[in-house]
C-alpha positions as CSV (number, residue, x, y, z in Angstrom):
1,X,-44.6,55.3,18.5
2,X,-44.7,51.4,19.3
3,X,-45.2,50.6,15.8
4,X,-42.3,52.9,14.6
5,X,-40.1,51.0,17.3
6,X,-41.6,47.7,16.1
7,X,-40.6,48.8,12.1
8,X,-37.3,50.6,13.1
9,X,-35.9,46.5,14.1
10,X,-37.6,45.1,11.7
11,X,-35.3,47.0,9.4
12,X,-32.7,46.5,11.4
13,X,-32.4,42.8,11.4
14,X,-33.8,42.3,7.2
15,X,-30.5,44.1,6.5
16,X,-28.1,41.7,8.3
17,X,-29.9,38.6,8.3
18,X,-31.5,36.6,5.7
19,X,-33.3,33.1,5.4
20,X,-33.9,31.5,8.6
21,X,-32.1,33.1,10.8
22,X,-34.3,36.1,9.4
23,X,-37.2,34.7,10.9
24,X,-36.3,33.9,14.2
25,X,-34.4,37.2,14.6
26,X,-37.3,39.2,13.7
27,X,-39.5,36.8,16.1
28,X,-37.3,37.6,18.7
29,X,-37.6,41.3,17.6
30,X,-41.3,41.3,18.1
31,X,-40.9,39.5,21.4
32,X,-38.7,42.8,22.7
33,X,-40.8,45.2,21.2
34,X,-44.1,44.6,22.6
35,X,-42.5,43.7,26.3
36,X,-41.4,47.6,26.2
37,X,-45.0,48.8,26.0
38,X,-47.6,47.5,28.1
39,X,-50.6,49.0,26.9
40,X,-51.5,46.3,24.9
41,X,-51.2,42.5,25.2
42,X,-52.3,41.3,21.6
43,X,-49.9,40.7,18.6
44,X,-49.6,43.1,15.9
45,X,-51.4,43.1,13.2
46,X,-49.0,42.3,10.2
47,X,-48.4,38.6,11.1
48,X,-49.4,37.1,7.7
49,X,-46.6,38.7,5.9
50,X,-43.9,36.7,8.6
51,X,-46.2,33.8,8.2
52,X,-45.8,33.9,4.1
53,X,-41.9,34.7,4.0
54,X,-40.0,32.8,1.9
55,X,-37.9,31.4,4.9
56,X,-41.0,30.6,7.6
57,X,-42.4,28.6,4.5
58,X,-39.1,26.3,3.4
59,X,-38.7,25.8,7.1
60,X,-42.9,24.4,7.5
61,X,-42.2,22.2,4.6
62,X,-39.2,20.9,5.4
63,X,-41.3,19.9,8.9
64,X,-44.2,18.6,7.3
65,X,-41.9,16.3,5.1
66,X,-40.2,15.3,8.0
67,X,-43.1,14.3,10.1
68,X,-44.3,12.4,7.3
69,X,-47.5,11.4,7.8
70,X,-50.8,10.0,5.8
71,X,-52.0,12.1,2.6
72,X,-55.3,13.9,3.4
73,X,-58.9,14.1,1.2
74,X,-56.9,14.9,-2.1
75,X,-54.5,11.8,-1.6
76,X,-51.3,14.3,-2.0
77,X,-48.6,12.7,-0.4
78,X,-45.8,14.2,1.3
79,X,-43.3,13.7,-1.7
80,X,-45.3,15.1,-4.0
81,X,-45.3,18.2,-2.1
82,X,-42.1,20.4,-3.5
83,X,-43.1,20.0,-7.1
84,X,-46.9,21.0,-6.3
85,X,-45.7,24.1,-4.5
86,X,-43.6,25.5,-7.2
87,X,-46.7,25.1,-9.6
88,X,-49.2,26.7,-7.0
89,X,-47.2,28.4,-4.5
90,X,-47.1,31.5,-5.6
91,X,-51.0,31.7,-6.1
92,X,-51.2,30.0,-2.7
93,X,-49.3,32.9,-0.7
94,X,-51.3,35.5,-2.6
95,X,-54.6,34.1,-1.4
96,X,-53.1,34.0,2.2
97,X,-52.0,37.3,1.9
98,X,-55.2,39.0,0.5
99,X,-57.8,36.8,3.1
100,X,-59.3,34.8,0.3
101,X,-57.5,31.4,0.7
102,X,-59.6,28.4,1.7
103,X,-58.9,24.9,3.5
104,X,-59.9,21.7,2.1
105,X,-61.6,19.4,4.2
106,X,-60.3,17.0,6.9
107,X,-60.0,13.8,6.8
108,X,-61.5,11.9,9.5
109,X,-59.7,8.6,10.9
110,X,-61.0,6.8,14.3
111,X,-58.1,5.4,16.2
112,X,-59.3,2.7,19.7
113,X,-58.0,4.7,22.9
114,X,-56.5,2.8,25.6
115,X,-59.2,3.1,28.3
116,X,-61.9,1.8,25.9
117,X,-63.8,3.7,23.5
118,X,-62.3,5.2,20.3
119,X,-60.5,8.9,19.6
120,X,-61.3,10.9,16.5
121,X,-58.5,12.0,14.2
122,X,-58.4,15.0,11.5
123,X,-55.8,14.6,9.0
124,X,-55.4,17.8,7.0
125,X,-54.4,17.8,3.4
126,X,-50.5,18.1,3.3
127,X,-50.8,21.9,1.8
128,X,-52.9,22.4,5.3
129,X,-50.5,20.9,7.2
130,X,-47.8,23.5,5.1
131,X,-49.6,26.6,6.2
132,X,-50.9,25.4,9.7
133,X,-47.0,25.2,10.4
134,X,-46.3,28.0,9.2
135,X,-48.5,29.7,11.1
136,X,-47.2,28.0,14.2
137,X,-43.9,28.7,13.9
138,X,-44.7,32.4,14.2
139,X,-47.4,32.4,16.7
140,X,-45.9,29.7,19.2
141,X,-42.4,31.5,20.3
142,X,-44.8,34.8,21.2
143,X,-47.6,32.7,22.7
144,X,-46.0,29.9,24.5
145,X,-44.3,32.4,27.1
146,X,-47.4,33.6,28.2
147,X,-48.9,29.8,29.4
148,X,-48.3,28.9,32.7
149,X,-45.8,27.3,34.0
150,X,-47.5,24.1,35.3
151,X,-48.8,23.4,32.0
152,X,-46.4,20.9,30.1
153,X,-47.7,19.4,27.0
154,X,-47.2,20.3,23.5
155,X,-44.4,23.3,24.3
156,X,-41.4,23.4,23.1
157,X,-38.8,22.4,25.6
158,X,-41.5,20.6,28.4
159,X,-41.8,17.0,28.4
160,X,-44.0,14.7,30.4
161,X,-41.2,13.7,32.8
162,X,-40.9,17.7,34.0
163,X,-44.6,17.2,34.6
164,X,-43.9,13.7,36.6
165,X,-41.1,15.8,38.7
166,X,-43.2,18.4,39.3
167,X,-46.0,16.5,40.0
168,X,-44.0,14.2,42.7
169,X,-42.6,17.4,44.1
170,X,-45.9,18.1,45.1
171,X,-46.4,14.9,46.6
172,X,-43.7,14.7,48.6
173,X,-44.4,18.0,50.2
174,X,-47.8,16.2,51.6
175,X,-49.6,16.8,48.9
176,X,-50.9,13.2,48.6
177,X,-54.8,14.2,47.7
178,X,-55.2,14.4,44.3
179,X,-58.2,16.5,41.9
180,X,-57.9,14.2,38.8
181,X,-60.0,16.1,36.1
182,X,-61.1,14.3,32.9
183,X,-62.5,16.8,30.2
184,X,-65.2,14.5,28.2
185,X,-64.4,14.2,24.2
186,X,-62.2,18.4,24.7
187,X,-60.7,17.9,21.3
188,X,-64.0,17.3,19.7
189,X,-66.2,19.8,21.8
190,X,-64.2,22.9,21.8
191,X,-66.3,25.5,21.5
192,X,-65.4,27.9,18.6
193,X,-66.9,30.9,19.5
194,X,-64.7,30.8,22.9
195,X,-61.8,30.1,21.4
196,X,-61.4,32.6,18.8
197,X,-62.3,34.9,21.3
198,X,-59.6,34.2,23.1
199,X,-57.2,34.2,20.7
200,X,-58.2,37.6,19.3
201,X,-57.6,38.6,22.9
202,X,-54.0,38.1,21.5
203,X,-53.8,38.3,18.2
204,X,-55.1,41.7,16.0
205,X,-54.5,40.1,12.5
206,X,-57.9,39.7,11.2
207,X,-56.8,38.2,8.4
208,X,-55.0,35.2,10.7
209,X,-58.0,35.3,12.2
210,X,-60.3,34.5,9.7
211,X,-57.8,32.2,8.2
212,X,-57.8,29.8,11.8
213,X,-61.3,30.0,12.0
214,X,-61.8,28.5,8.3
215,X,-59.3,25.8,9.7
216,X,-61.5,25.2,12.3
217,X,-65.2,24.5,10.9
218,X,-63.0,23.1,7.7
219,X,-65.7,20.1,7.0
220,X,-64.6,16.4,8.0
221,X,-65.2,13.9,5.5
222,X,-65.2,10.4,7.2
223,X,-66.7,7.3,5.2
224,X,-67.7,9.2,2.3
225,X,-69.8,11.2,4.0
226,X,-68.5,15.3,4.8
227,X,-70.0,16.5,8.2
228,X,-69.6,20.5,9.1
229,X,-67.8,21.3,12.1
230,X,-69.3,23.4,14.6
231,X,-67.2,22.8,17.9
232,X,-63.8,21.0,18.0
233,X,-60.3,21.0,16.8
234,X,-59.5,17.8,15.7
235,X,-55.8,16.1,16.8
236,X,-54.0,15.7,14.1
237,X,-53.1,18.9,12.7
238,X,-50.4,21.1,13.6
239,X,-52.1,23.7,15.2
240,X,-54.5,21.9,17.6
241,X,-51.7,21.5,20.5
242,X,-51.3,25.5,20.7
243,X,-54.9,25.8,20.5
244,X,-56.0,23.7,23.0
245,X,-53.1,25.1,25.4
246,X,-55.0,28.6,24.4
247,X,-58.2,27.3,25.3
248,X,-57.1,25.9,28.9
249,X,-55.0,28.3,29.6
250,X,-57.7,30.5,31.3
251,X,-58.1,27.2,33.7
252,X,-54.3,27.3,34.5
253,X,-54.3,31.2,35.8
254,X,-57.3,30.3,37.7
255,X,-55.8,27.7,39.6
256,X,-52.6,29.7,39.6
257,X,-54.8,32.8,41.3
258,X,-56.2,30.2,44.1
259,X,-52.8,29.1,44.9
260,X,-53.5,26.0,43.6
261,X,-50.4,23.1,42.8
262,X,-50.9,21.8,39.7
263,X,-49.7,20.0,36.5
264,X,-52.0,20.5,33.1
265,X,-50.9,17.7,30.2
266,X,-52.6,18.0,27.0
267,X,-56.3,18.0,28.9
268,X,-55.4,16.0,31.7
269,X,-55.0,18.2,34.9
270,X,-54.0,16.5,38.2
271,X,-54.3,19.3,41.0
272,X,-52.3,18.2,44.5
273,X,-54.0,19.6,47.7
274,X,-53.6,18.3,51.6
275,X,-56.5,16.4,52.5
276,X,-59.9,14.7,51.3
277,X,-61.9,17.5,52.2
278,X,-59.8,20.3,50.0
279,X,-59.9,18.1,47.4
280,X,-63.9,17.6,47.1
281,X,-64.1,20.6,47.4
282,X,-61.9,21.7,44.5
283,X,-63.5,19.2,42.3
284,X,-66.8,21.2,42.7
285,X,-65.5,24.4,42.3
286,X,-63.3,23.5,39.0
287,X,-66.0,21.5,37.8
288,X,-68.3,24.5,37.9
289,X,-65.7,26.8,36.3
290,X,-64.7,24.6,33.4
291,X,-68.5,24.2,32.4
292,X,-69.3,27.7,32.9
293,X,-66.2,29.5,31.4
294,X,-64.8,27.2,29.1
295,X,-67.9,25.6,27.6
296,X,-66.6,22.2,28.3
297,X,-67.5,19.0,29.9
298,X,-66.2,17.4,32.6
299,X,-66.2,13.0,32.5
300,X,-67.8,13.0,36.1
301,X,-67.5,8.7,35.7
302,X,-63.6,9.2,35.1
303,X,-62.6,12.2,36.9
304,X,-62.0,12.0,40.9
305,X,-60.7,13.4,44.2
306,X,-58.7,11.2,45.9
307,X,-55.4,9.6,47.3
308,X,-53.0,10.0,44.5
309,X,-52.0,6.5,45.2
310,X,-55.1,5.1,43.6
311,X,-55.2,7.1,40.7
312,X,-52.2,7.6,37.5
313,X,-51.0,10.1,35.5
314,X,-49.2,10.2,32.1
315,X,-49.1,6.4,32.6
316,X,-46.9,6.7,36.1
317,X,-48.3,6.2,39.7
318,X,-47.5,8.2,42.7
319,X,-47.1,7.0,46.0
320,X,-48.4,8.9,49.0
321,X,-44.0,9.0,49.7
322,X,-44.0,10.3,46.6
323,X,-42.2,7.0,44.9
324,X,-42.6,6.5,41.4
325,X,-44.1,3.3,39.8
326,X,-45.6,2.1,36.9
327,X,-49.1,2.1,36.5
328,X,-51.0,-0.9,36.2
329,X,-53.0,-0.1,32.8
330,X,-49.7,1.2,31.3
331,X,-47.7,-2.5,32.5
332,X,-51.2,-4.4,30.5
333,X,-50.6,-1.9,27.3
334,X,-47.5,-2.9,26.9
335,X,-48.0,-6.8,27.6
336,X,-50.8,-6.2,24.9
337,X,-48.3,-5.0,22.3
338,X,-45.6,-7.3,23.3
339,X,-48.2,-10.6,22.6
340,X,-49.5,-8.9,19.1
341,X,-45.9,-8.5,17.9
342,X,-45.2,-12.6,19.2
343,X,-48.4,-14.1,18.0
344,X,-48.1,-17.2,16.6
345,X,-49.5,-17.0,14.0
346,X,-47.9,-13.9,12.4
347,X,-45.7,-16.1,9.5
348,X,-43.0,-14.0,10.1
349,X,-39.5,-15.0,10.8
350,X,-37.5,-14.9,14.5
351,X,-35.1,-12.4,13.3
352,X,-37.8,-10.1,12.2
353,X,-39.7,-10.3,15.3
354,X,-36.5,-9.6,17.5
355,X,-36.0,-6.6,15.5
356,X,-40.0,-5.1,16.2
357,X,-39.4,-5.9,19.8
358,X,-36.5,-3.8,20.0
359,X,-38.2,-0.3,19.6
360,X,-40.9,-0.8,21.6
361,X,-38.7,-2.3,24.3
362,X,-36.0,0.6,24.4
363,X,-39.0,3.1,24.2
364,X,-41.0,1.6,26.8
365,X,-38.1,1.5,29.4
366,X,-36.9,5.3,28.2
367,X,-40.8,6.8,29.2
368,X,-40.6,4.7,32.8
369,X,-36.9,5.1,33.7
370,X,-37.9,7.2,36.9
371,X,-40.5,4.6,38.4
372,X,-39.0,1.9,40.9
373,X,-39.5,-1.4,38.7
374,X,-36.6,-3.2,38.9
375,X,-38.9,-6.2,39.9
376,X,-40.9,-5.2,36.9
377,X,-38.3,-5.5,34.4
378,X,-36.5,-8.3,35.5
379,X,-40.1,-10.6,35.5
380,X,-40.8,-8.7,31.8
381,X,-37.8,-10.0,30.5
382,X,-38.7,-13.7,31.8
383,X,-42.0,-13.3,29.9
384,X,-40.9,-12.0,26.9
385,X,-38.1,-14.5,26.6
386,X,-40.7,-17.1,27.3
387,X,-43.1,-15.9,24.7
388,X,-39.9,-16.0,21.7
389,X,-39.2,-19.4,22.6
390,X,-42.4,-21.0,22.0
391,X,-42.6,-18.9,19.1
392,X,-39.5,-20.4,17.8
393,X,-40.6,-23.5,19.1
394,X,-43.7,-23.8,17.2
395,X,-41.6,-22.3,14.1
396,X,-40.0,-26.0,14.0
397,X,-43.3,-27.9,14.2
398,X,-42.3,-31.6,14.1
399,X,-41.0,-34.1,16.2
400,X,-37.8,-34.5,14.0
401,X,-37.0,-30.6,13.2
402,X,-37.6,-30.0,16.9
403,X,-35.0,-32.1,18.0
404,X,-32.6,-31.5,15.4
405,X,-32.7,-27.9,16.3
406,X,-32.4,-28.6,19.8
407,X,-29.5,-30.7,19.0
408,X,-27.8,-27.9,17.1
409,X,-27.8,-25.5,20.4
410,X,-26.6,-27.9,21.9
411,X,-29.0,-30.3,23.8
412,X,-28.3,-34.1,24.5
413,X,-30.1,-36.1,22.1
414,X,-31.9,-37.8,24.5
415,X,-33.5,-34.4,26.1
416,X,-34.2,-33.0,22.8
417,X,-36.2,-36.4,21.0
418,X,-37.7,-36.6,24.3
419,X,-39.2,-32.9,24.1
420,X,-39.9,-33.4,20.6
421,X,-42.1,-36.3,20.6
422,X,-44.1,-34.7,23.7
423,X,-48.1,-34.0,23.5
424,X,-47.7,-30.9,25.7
425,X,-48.7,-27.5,24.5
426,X,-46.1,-25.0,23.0
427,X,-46.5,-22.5,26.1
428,X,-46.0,-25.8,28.5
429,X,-42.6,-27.0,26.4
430,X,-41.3,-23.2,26.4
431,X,-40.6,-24.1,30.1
432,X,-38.8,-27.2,29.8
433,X,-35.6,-27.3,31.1
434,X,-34.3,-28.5,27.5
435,X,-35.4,-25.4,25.8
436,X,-34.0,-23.0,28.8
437,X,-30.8,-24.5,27.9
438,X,-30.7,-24.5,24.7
439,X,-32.4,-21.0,24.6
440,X,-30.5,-19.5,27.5
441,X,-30.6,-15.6,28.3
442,X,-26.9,-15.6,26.2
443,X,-28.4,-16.8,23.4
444,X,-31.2,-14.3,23.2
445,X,-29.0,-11.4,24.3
446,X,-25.3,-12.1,22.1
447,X,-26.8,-14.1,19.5
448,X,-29.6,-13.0,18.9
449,X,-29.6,-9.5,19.6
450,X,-32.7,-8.9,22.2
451,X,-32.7,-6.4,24.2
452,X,-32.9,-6.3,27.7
453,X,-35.2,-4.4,29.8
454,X,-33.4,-5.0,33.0
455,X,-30.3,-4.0,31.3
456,X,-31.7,-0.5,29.9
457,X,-33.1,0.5,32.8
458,X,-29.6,-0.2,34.9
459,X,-27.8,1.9,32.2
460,X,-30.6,4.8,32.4
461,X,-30.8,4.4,36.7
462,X,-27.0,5.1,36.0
463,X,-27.1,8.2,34.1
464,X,-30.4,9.5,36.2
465,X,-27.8,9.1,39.2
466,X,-24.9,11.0,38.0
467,X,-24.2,14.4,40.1
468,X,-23.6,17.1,37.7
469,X,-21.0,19.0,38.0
470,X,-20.0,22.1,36.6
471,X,-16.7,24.2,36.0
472,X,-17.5,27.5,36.1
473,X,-20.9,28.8,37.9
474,X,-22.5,32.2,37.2
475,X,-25.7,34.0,38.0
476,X,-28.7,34.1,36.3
477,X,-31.4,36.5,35.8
């Protein structure tokens, strides 16, 4: 009977819809079909055939090309990628189809983490990446309703600010003891064997099935040399975000059964409880879970149970008031970037430096717009404008082209030989009072085109401020 049901909107939909809209109709199908009958939680077993249709594929590759990204082991690039498919395509989708198709190894790239050490990145071949999507576009509108609702990263529609909120809701309800878990390496030492198992807990396509798990122990070739995976899912491919939300999602409805407050990002998991004692003792219980259950291992040197005030979270720090700032490590990350793009040394011209400074300043401020760092901004801006002028300064080099160009912002000549023949240091003479007024904050901002941090974050305090208001309200269920 439930598969008759399933079949009878199936049939339904294909007649009035094509393309597309064909695939997220049917989606949506499914979605209603198997609520209606609840002895069974897993997916059916014809999921290849919505993974391989014509529409679910045009749609992964016009993702993949927009995503862009490096070529994998073969060197295909993303451009090359429509005139390869209609060559192979159609052998490509029969292999799928019948269960014999076959990844190509990984590509291994090591990128430096933030806190030290370095992070290990799998970049599939771009055909891989065509069919991982595929297959994600199908599975995550089914799967991603059944993850908690405390767990924020990689879903569609959650962001790490709804985890922030969340996170400082909890806080402010005295909440101000904090279980900070750091899982050691997760993306490298996810354990296969458990996570296939859950997934066939929800999935009965054996062919999909074998098809992820080939993903999974695909080999990863890394300088020269191709190693066999036996544990991990790599980041970097389009599936690893729903499958490590799969694996930890049996953490999530643990802590969920203990009545536990928490928010889950990626593999960082804060959870907010009352007092010192609740939270050492959480940290032993969880601990003792997550290696038993999950297989996985828990960074004793980074994880910790304490006041949330000493510890951050998606680059934020709470309060024990439950006040948003900025994190110190996420203030020296971004100094670091701002001195690497205003080196010296770089040979490149002012203009082009103001224009690489104005990405990471707009995206910077846009990620911390609900911390309280007015402060913050307004002694950023100092430095940065600080850093451009001896930059420029040391562009003109020379006693004579110094105070020429000094002269030319106007300067009186007498400041601006006076600076120029001086044996003071460039960071010294980017003080001076001649260069502040020469260099002043107009110049930067209307001339020059800077941006302003201060002035960003006033525009974004603005909009966070607004009250909404709506015309017509209505219940909803």
């Amino acid at each position: 009977m439930r598969r008759d049901h399933i079949q009878k909107k199936r049939t339904q939909l294909s007649s009035a819809i094509t393309g597309d809209d064909a695939v997220k109709a049917l989606i949506s199908a499914e979605q209603q079909a198997f609520g209606a009958f609840s002895g069974t939680n897993t997916l059916s077993n014809n999921l290849m055939d919505r993974i391989c249709s014509e529409g679910n594929i045009k749609q992964a590759m016009r993702t993949v090309r927009r995503n862009k990204g490096s070529p994998g082991i073969d060197g295909m690039t993303v451009d090359a990628l429509a005139d390869y498919w209609k060559e192979h395509g159609k052998d490509i989708l029969h292999q799928l189809k019948n269960g014999k198709y076959v990844p190509q190894g990984i590509k291994g790239v090591q990128i430096p983490k933030p806190g030290g050490g370095e992070r290990q990145l799998g970049i599939p071949t771009v055909v891989d990446r065509v069919i991982q999507q595929a297959i994600l576009q199908i599975l995550e509108p089914l799967i991603d309703p059944t993850f908690s609702e405390s767990s924020y990263g990689f879903r569609p529609k959650r962001s790490a600010h709804q985890a922030i909120v969340a996170a400082r809701t909890y806080v402010e309800e005295g909440r101000a003891w904090v279980v900070d878990i750091d899982l050691e390496k997760f993306f490298d030492r996810v354990n296969h064997d458990v996570l296939m198992s859950k997934l066939a807990k929800r999935v009965e396509d054996k062919t999909l099935l074998k098809l992820i798990r080939r993903f999974l122990k695909a080999g990863l070739m890394q300088d020269g040399l191709t190693e066999q995976r036996v544990s991990g899912t790599p980041q970097g491919s389009p599936l690893s975000p729903i499958l490590s939300n799969i694996m930890l999602d049996e953490l999530d409805k643990e802590l969920e059964k203990r009545g536990h407050r928490f928010c889950r990002y990626a593999d960082d998991c804060n959870i907010y409880v009352r007092s010192e004692a609740a939270a050492i003792r959480v940290m032993e219980s969880i601990q003792r879970f997550i290696e038993h259950r999950l297989k996985l291992t828990v960074n004793r040197s980074k994880s910790a149970a304490t006041i949330v005030s000493e510890r951050k979270f998606l680059g934020y720090r709470l309060l024990t008031n439950g006040l948003l700032t900025v994190a110190p490590e996420s203030l020296q990350r971004f100094k670091d970037k701002i001195r690497a793009l205003t080196k010296r040394n770089r040979g490149r011209c002012f203009e082009s430096i103001i224009k690489e400074l104005a990405p990471l300043i707009r995206g910077w401020v846009n990620y911390f717009k609900m911390a309280a760092m007015k402060s913050i901004v307004q002694k950023l801006d100092a430095w940065i404008r600080r850093k451009l002028r001896c930059y420029r300064l040391k562009q003109r080099k020379r006693c004579w082209p110094i105070r020429n160009w000094l002269i030319s912002l106007g300067v009186n000549e007498r400041e601006a030989l006076k600076l120029g023949i001086s044996s003071k240091g460039w960071w010294r003479l980017s003080k001076t009072p001649a260069i502040h007024y020469g260099m002043n904050n107009e110049w930067f901002n209307k001339h020059q085109g800077l941006l302003s941090l201060e002035g960003i974050y006033n525009q974004l305090g603005k909009h966070l401020n607004e009250t909404a208001v709506c015309d017509n309200a209505r219940t909803v269920v």
